[in-house]
LUMBAPA-375578 format. One record per atom (N, C-alpha, C, CB): residue in three letters; x, y, z. Coordinates in steps of 0.001 Angstrom, whole numbers, padded with zeros to 6 digits, always signed. Glycine has a CB too. Layout:
N
ALAXYZ
...
//
This chain:
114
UNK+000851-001170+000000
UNK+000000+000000+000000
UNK+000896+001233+000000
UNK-000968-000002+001222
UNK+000808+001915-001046
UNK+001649+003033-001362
UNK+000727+004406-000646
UNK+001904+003106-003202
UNK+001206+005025+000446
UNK+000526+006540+000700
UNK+001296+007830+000636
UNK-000031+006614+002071
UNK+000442+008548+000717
UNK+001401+009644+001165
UNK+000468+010512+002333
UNK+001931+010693-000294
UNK+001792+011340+002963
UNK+000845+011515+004214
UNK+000865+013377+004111
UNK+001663+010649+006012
UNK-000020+014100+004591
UNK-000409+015759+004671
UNK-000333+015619+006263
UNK-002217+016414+003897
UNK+000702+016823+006426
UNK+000708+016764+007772
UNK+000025+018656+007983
UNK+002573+016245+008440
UNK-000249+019065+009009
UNK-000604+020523+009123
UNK+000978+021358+009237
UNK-001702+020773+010642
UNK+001775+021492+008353
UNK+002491+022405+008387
UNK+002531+023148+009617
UNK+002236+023034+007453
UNK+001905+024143+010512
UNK+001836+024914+011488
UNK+002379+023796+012823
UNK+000268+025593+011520
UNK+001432+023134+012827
UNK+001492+021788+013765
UNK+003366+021471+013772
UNK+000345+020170+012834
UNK+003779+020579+012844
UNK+004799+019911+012172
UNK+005884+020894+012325
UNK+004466+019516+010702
UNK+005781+022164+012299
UNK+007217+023204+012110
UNK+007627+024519+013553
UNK+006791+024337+010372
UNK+006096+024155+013778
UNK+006227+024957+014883
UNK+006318+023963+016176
UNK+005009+025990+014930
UNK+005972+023075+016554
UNK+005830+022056+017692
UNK+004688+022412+018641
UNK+007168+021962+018533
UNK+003365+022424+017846
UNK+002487+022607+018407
UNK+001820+021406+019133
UNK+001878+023207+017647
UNK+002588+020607+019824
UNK+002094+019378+020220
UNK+002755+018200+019157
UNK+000423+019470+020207
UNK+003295+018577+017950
UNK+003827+017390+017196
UNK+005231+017877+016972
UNK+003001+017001+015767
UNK+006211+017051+017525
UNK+007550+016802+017215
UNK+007666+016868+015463
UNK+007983+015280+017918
UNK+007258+017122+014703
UNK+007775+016516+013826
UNK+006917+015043+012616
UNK+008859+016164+014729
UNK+007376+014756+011886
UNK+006380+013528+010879
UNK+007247+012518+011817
UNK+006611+013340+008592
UNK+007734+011929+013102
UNK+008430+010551+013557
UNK+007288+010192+013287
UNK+009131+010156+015023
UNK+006247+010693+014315
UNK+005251+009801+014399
UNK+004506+009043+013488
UNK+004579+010269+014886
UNK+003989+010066+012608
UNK+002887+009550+011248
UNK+004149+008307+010478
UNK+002330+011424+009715
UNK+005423+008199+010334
UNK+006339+007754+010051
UNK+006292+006498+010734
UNK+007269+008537+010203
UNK+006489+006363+012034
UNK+006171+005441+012705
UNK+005272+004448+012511
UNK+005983+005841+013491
UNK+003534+004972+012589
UNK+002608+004753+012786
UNK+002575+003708+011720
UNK+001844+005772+012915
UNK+003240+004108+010492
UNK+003009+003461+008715
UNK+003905+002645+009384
UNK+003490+004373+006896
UNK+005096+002574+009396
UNK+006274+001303+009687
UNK+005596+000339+010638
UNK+007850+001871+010504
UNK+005165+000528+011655
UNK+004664-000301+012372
UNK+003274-000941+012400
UNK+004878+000147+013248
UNK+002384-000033+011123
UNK+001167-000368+010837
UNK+000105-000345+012550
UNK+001379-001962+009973
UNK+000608+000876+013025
UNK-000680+001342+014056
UNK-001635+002249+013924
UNK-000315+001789+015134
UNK-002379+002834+014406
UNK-002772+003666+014049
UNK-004130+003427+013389
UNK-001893+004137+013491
UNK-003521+004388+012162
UNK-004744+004451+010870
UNK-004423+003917+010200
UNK-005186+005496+010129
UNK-002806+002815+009625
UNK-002179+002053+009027
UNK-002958+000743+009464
UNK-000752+002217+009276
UNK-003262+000635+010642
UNK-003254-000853+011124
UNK-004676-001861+009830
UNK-003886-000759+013335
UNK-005304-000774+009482
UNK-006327-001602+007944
UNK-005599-002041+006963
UNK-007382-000598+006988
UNK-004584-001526+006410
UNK-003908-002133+005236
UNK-003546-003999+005919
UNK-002200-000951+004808
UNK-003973-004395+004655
UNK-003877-006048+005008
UNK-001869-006041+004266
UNK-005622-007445+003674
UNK-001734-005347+003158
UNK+000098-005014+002859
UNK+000658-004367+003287
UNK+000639-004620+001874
UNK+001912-004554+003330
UNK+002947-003590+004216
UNK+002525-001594+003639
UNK+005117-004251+003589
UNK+003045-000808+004359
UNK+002502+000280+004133
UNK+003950+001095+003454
UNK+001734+000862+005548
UNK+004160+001679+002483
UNK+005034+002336+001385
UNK+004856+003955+001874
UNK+004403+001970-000396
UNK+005360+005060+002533
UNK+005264+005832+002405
UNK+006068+006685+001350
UNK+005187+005928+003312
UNK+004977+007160+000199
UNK+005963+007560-000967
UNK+006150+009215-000412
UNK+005167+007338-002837
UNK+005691+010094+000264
UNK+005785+011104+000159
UNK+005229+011837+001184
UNK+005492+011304-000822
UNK+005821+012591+001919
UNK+005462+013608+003124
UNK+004835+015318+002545
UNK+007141+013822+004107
UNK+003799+015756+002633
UNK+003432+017034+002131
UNK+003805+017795+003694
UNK+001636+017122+001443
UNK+003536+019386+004009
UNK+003189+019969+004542
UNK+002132+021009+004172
UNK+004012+020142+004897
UNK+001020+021194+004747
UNK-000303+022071+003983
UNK-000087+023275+004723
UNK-002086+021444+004187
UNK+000470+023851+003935
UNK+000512+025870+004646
UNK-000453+026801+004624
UNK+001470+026912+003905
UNK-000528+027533+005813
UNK-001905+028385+005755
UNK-001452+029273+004417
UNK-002297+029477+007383
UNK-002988+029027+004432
UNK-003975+029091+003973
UNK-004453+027677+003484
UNK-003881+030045+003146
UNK-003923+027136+003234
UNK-004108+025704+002219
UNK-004065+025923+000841
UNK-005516+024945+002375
UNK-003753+026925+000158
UNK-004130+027214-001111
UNK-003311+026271-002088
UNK-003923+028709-001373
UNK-002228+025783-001254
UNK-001324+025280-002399
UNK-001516+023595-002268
UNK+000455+025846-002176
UNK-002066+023045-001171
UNK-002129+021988-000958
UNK-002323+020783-002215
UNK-002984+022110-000082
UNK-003926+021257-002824
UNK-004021+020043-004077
UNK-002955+020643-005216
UNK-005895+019871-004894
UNK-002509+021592-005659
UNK-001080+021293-006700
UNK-000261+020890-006125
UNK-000366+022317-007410
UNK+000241+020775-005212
UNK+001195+020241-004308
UNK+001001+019075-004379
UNK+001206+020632-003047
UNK+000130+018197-003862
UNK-000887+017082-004360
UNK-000694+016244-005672
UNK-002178+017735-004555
UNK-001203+017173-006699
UNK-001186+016997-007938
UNK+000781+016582-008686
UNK-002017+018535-008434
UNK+001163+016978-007544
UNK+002861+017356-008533
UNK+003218+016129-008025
UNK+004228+018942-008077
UNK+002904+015878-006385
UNK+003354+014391-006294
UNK+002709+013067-007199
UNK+003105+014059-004848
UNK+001797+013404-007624
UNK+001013+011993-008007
UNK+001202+012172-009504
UNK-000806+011821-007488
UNK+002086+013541-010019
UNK+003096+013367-011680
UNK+004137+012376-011610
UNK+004074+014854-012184
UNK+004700+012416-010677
UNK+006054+011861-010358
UNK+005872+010446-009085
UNK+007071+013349-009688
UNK+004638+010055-008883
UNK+004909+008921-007972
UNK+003320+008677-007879
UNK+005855+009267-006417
UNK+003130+007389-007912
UNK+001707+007003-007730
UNK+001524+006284-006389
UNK+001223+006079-008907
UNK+000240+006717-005659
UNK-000043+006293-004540
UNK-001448+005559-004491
UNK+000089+007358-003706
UNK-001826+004953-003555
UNK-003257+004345-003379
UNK-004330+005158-002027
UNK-002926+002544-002951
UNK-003196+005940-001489
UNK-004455+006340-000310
UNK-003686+007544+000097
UNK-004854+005090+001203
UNK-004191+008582+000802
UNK-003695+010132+001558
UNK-004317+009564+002832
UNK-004479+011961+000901
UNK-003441+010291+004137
UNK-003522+010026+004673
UNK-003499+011647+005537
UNK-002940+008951+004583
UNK-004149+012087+006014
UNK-004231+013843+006507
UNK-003617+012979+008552
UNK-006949+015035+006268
UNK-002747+013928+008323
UNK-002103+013536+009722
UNK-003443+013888+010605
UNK-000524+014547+010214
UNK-002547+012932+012004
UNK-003653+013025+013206
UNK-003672+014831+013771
UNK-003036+011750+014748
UNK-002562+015687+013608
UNK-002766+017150+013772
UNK-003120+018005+012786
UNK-001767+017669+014197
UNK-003377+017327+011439
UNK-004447+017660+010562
UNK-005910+017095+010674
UNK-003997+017338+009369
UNK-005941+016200+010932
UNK-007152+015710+010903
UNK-007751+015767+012390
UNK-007092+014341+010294
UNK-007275+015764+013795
UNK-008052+016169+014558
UNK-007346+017190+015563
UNK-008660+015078+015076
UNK-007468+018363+014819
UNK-006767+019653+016167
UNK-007296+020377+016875
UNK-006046+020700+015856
UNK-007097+020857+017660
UNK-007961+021882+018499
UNK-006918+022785+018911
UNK-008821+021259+019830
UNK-007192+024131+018404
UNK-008387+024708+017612
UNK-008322+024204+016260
UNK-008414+026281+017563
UNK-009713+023905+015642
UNK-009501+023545+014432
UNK-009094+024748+013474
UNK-010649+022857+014028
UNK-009091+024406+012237
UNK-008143+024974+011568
UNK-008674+026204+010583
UNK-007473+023880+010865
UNK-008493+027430+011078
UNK-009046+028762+010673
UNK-009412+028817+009183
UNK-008018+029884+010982
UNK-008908+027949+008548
UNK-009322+027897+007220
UNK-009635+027428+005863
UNK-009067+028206+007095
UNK-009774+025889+006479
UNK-010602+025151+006094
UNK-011731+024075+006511
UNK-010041+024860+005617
UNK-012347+023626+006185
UNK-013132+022345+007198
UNK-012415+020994+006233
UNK-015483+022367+007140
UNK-011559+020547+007352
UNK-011385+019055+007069
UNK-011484+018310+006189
UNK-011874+018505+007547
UNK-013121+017806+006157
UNK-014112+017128+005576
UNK-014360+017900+004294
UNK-015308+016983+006483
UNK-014348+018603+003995
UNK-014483+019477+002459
UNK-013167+019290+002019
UNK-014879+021288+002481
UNK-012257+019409+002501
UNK-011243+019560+002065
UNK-010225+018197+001673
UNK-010836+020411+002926
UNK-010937+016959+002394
UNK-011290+015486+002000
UNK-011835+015101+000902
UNK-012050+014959+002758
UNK-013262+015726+000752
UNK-014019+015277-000058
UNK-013192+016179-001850
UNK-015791+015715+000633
UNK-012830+017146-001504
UNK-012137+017895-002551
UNK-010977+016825-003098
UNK-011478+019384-001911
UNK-009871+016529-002047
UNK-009181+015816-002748
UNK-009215+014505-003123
UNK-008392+015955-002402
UNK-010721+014014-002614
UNK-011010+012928-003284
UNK-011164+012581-004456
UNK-011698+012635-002991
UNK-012400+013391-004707
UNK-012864+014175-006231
UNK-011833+013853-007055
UNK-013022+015933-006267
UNK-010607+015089-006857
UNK-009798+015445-007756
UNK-008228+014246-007925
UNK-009524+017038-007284
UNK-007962+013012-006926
UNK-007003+012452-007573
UNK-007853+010723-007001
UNK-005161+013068-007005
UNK-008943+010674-006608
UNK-009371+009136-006719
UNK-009192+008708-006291
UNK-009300+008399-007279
UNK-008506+008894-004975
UNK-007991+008007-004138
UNK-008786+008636-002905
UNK-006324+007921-004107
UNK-008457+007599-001827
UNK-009676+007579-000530
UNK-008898+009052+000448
UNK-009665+005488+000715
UNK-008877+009120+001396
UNK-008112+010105+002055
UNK-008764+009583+003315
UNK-008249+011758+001606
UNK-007886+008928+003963
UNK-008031+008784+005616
UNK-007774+009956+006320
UNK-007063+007762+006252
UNK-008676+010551+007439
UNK-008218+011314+008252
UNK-007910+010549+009876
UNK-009209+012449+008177
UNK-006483+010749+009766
UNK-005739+010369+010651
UNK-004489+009674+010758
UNK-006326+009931+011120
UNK-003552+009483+011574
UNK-002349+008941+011206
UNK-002137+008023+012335
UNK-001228+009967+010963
UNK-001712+008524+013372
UNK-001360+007738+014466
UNK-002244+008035+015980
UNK+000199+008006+014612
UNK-002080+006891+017100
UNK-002806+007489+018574
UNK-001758+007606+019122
UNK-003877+006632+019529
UNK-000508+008079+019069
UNK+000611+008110+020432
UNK+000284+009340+020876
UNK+002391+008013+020158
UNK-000711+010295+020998
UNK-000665+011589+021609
UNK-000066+012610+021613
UNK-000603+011558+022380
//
């Protein structure tokens, strides 16, 4: 199972509670998490970061899946469940958007280590 994972940029660079992609990294290697459904080993082809605004996110998106094909997105666990949520987009739209547009499923979530 080839993914790639969207982490919240803000989250990821600033250390708003997340060290860093170890975890979502982890989570795939060890298949916990939101990995633990894949019945095949888990391939992480590619790490995004989504910067406020989000504007750049699906070309960003789009440029990885020119150059590398995946089967599933995976919106990190500080993308997919933060508090405060995220000033400028809703989640779930923003799921269903990049569903639409590259066909593949989009899990929200990555790992439970906290």
């Amino acid at each position: 199972m080839k993914v790639l994972i969207v982490a919240c940029g803000n989250y990821s660079s600033q250390g708003y509670g997340c060290p860093g992609e170890w975890k979502c990294l982890t989570a795939a290697a060890k298949k916990d998490g939101e990995f633990a459904q894949y019945e095949d080993n888990v391939q992480v082809i590619g790490f995004l970061e989504c910067e406020c605004n989000g504007r750049q996110l699906i070309p960003n998106i789009g440029c990885v899946k020119k150059n590398s094909d995946f089967d599933a997105i995976h919106f990190s666990t500080c993308m997919a469940k933060p508090w405060p949520n995220c000033p400028y987009m809703d989640i779930d739209e923003l799921a269903g958007k990049v569903e639409e547009k590259f066909g593949v499923k989009v899990i929200k979530g990555t790992h439970n280590y906290g």
